[in-house]
C-alpha positions as CSV (number, residue, x, y, z in Angstrom):
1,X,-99.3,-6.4,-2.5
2,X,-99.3,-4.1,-5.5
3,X,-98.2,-1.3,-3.3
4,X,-94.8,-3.4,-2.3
5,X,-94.2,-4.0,-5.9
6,X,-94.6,-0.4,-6.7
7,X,-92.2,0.3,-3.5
8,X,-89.5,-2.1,-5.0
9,X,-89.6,-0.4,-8.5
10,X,-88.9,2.7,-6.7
11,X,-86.5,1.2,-4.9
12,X,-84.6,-0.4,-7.7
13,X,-85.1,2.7,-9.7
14,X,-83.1,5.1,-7.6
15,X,-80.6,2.4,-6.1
16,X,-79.8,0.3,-9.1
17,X,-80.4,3.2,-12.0
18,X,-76.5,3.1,-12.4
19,X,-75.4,-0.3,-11.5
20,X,-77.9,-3.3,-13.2
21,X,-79.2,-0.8,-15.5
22,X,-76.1,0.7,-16.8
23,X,-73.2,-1.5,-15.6
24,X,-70.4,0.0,-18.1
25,X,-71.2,3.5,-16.1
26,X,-70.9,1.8,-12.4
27,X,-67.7,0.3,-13.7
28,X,-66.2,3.6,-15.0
29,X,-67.3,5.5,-12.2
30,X,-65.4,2.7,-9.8
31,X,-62.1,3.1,-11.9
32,X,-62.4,6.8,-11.5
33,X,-62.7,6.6,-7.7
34,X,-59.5,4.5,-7.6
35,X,-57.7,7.0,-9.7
36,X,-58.9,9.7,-7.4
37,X,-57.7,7.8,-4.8
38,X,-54.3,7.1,-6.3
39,X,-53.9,10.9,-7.2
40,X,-54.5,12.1,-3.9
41,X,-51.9,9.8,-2.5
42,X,-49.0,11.0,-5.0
43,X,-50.2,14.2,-4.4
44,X,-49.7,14.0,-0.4
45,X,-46.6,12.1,-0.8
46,X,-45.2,14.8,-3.0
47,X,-45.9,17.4,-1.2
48,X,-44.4,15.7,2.3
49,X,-40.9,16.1,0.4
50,X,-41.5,19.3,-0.7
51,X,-41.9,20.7,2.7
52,X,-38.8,18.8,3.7
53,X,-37.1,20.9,1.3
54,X,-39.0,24.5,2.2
55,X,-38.5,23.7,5.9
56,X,-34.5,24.1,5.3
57,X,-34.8,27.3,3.4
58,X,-37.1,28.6,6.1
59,X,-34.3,28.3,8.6
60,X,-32.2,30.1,6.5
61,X,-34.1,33.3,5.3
62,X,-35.3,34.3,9.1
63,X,-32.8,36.7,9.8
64,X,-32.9,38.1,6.2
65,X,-36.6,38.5,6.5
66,X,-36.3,40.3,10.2
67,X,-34.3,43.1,9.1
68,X,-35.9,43.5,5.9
69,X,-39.4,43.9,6.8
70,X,-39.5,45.9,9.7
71,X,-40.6,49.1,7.4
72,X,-43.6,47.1,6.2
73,X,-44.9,45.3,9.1
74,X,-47.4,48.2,10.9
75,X,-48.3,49.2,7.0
76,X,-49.9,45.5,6.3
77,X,-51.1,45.1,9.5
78,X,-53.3,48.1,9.0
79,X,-54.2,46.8,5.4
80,X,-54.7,43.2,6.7
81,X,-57.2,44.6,9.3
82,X,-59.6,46.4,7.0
83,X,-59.3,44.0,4.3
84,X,-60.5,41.3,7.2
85,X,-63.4,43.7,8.1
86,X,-64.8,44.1,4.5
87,X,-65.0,40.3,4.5
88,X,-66.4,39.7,7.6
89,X,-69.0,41.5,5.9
90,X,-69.8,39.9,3.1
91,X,-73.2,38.1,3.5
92,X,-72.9,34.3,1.6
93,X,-76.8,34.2,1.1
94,X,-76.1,37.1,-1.7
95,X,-73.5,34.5,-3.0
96,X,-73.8,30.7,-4.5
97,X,-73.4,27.9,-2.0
98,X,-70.6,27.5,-2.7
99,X,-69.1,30.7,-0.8
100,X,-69.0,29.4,2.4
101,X,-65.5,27.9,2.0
102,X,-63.6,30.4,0.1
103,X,-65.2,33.3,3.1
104,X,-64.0,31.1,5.5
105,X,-60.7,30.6,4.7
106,X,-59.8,34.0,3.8
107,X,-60.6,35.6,6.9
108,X,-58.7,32.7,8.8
109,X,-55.6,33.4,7.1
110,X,-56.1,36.9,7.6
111,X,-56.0,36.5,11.1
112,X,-53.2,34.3,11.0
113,X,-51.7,36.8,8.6
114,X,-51.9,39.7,11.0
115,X,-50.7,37.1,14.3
116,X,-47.6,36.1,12.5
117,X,-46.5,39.7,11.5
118,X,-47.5,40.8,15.4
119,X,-44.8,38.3,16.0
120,X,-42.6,39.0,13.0
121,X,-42.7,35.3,11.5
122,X,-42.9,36.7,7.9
123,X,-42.3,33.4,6.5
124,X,-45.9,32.4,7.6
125,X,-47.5,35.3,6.7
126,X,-46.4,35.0,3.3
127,X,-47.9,31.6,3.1
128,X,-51.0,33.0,4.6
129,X,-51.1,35.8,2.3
130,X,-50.8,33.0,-0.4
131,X,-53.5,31.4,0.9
132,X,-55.6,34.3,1.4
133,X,-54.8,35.3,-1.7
134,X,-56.5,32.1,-3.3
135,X,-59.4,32.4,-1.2
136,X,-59.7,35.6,-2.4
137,X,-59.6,35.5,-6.1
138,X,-62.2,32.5,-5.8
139,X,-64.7,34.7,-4.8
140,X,-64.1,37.1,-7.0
141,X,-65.0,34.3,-9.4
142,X,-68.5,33.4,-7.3
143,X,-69.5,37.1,-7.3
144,X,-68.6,37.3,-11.0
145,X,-71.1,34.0,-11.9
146,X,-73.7,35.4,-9.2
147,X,-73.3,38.2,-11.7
148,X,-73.7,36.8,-14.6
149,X,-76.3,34.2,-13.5
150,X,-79.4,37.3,-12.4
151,X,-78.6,38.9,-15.7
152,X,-79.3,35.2,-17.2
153,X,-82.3,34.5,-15.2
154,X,-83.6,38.5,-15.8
155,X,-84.3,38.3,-11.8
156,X,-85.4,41.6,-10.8
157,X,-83.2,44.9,-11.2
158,X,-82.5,45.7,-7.7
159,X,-81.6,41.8,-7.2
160,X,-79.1,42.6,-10.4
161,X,-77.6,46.0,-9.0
162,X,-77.0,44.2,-5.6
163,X,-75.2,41.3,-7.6
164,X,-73.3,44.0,-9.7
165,X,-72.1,46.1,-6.6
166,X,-71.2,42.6,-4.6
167,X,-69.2,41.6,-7.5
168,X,-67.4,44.9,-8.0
169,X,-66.7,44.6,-3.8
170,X,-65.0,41.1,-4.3
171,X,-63.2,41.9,-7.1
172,X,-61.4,45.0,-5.3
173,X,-60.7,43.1,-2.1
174,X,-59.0,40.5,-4.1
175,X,-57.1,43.0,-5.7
176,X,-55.9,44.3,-2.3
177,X,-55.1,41.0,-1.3
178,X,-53.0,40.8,-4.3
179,X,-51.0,44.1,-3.4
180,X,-50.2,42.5,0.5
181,X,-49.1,39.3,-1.2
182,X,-46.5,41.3,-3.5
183,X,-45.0,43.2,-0.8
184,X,-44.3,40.2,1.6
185,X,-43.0,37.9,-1.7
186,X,-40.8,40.9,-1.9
187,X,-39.3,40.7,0.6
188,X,-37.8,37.1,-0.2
189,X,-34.4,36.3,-1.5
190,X,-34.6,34.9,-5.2
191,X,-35.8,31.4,-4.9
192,X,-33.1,28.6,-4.9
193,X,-30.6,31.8,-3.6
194,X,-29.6,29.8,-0.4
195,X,-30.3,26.0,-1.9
196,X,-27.8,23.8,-2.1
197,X,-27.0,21.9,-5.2
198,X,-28.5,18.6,-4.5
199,X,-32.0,20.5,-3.0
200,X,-32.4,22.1,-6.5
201,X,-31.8,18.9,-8.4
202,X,-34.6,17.3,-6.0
203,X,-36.7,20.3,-6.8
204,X,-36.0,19.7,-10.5
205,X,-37.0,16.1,-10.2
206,X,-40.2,16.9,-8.3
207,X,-41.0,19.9,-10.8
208,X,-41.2,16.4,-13.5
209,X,-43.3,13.9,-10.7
210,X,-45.5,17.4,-10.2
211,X,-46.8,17.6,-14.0
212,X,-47.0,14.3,-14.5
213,X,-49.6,14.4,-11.8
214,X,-51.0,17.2,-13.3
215,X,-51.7,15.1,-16.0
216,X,-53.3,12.7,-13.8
217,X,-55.7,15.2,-12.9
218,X,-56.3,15.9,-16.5
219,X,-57.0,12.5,-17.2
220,X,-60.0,12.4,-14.3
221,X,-61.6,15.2,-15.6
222,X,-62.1,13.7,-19.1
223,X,-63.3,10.5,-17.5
224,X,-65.5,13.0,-15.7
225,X,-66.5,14.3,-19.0
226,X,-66.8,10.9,-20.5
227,X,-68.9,9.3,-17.4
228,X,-71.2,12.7,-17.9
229,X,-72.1,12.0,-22.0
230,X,-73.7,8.8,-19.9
231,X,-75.7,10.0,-17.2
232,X,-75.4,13.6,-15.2
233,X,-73.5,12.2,-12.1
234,X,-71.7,15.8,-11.7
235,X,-72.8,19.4,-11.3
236,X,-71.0,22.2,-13.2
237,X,-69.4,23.0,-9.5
238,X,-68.0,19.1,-9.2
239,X,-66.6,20.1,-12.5
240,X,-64.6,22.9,-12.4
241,X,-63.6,21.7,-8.8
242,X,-61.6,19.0,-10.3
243,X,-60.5,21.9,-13.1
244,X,-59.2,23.9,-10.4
245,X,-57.2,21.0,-8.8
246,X,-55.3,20.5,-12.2
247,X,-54.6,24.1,-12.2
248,X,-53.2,24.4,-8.6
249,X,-50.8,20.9,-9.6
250,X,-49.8,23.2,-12.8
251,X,-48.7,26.2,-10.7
252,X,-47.1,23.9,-8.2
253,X,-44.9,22.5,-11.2
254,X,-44.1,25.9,-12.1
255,X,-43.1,27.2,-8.4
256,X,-41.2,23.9,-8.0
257,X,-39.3,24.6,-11.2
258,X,-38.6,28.0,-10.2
259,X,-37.2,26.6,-7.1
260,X,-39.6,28.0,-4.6
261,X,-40.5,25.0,-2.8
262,X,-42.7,27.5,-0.4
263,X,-44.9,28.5,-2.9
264,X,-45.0,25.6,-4.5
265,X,-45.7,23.6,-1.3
266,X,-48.5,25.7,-0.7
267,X,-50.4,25.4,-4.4
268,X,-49.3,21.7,-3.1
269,X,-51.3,21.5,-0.6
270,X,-54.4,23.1,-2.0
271,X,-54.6,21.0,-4.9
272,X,-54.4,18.3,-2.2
273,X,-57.1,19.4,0.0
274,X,-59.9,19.7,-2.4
275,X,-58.7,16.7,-4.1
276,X,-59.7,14.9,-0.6
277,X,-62.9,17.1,-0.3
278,X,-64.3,15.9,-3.7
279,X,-63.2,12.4,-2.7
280,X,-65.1,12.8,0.5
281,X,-68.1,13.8,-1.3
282,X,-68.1,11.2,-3.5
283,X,-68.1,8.5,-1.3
284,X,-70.6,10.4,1.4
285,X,-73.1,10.4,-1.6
286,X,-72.1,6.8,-2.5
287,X,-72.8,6.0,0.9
288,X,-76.7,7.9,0.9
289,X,-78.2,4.6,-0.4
290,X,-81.0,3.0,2.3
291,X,-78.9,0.3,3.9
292,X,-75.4,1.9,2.9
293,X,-75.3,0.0,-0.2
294,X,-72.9,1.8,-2.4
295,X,-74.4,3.2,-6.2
296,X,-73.4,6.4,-8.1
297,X,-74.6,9.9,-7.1
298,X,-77.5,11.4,-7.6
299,X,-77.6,13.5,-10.5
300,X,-76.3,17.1,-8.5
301,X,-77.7,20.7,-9.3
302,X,-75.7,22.8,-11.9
303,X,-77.2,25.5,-11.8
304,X,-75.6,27.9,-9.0
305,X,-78.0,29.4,-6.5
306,X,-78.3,31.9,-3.2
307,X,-78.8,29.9,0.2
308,X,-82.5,29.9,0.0
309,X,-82.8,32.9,-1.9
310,X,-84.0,36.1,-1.5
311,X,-87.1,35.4,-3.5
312,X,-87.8,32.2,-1.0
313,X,-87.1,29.4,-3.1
314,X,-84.2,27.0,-3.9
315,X,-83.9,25.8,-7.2
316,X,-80.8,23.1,-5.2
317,X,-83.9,20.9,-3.1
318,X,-83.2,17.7,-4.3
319,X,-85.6,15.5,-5.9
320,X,-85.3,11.9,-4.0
321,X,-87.0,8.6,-4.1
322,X,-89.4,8.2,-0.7
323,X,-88.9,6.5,1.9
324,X,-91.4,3.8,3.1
325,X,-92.7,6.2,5.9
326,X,-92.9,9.1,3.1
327,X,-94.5,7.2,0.5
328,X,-96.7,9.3,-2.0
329,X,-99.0,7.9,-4.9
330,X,-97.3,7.1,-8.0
331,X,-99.0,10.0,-9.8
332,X,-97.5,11.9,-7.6
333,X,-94.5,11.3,-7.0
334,X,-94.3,11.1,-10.9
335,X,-95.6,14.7,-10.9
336,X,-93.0,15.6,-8.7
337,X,-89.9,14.4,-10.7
338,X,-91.3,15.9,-14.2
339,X,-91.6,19.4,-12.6
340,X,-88.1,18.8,-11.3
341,X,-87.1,18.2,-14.8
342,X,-89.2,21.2,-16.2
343,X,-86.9,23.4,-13.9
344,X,-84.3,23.4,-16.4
345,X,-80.7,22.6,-16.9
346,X,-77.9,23.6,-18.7
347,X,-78.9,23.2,-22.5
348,X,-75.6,20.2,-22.9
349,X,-77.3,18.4,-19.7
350,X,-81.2,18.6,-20.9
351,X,-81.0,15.6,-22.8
352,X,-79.1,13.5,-19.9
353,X,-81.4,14.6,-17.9
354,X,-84.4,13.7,-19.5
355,X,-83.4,10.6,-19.9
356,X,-82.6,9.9,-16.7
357,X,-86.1,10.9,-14.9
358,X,-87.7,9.1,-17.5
359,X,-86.2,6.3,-16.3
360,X,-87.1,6.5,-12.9
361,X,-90.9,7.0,-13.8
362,X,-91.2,3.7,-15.7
């Protein structure tokens, strides 16, 4: 009997931390799923009307385009082939989890960079190259904070100088990647050349709807901020993924007022994308509950970290209630969640965190 009621407070303790125990937190976190919800909408609508728009320009730049970049087209095939071969090998378990994506996507749109120009369709390579391009400069960023985070942690000097020359690697390819993006947007007629009158007042009003959801964007991140002063619900990653989302709605606006509905379409659709993948992992962790009952996530991992790690341990393993079938003694288990705690965290989570854990070991 005393072993149920110690399986229920354990229960109640992970299930209910943020919903009987802190209802003004369940309640702000529900208003910010709707308004992540909302935003992605707009943002999807938006960008259906924007390609509306590109789509007629596309038309009428072909023939331009054919007889303009015949020069260029064995030159960037060449540079898209090597640039695709120095990705291929980049290893992501000398990265932070986060690599997976970014490597991914660049060397897709490489190869549908290096298809379309085989076929002389330089309007989609330039939007591959775009989203190359943005693939690219993101990990730059990862190999920069890999960087940065084994000088941090003092790990050991050859772990450092491997971080250092992976870094440097990253950094130059995304500066090639820059170089084939300028030649192909060079290759384009100024933007709004070939428009008509009442596509660039359309672009002009869409340039307005763009920022405002920009500010939309802005607005969930503080309640992101505000919602982490309560509890640590997000990671630093969950973080700047909703700061990059207002940044890609901010260039969008800009492309849109520029009248390049291409470019804007595409900064469009990225902000749109990862707008739906942090809505998707949202609700997935909503959803990890026993039973499927809904409850806010799990405090996540800040601290970035290699796939394992070279030094065979993961500093990511999460730190979960038991299960009836995996049920440890209380000491135990309480052991457990203090050393999680000792592992650190940022020095502006510590106290969150802290609290929390203490919480669950009532």
């Amino acid at each position: 009997m005393q072993m149920d009621k110690m399986m229920q407070s354990l229960d109640e303790a992970g299930d209910d931390f943020g919903q009987d125990q802190n209802p003004e937190l369940a309640q702000k976190f529900s208003d910010f799923m709707k308004n992540l919800g909302k935003t992605a909408d707009e943002q999807g609508k938006l960008a259906d009307r924007t390609k509306e728009i590109r789509d007629r320009y596309k038309e009428m730049m072909k023939e331009r385009l054919r007889q303009r970049a015949q020069a260029l087209k064995e030159q960037l095939q060449k540079e898209a082939d090597q640039l695709l071969k120095d990705y291929r090998a980049v290893q992501t378990s000398e990265l932070s989890t986060n690599a997976d994506k970014p490597l991914e996507e660049v060397q897709s749109q490489l190869e549908n960079l290096k298809s379309s120009l085989k076929v002389e369709d330089f309007d989609l390579s330039a939007e591959s190259a775009e989203q190359a391009l943005q693939a690219s400069e993101e990990l730059r960023q990862l190999g920069e904070q890999q960087k940065r985070t084994d000088e941090l942690f003092e790990r050991p000097p050859q772990m450092r100088q491997r971080s250092r020359q992976v870094a440097d690697q990253l950094a130059q390819d995304a500066d090639r990647m820059r170089d084939i993006h300028r030649k192909l947007q060079q290759l384009f007629p100024p933007p709004g050349q070939m428009m008509s009158e009442e596509d660039r007042q359309r672009l002009r009003q869409m340039d307005q709807q763009q920022r405002q959801l920009q500010q939309q964007a802005q607005g969930l991140r503080e309640q992101m901020d505000e919602m982490q002063q309560m509890a640590p619900l997000f990671g630093e990653d969950s973080l700047e993924q909703m700061q990059r989302v207002g940044d890609r709605m901010r260039d969008a606006a800009q492309q849109l007022g520029q009248r390049d509905p291409g470019r804007g379409y595409g900064q469009q659709r990225e902000a749109l994308e990862q707008l739906k993948q942090f809505q998707q992992q949202l609700q997935q962790q909503q959803q990890a509950g026993r039973g499927g009952r809904g409850r806010m996530p799990f405090p996540m991992a800040s601290i970035p970290q290699r796939q394992g790690g070279r030094d065979g341990t993961n500093s990511r393993d999460k730190v979960e209630i038991p299960d009836e079938d995996q049920f440890q003694a209380p000491k135990e288990f309480r052991k457990d969640l203090l050393e999680a705690m000792k592992q650190g965290a940022p020095d502006k989570y510590k106290e969150q965190v802290k609290r929390y854990y203490e919480e669950l070991v009532k």
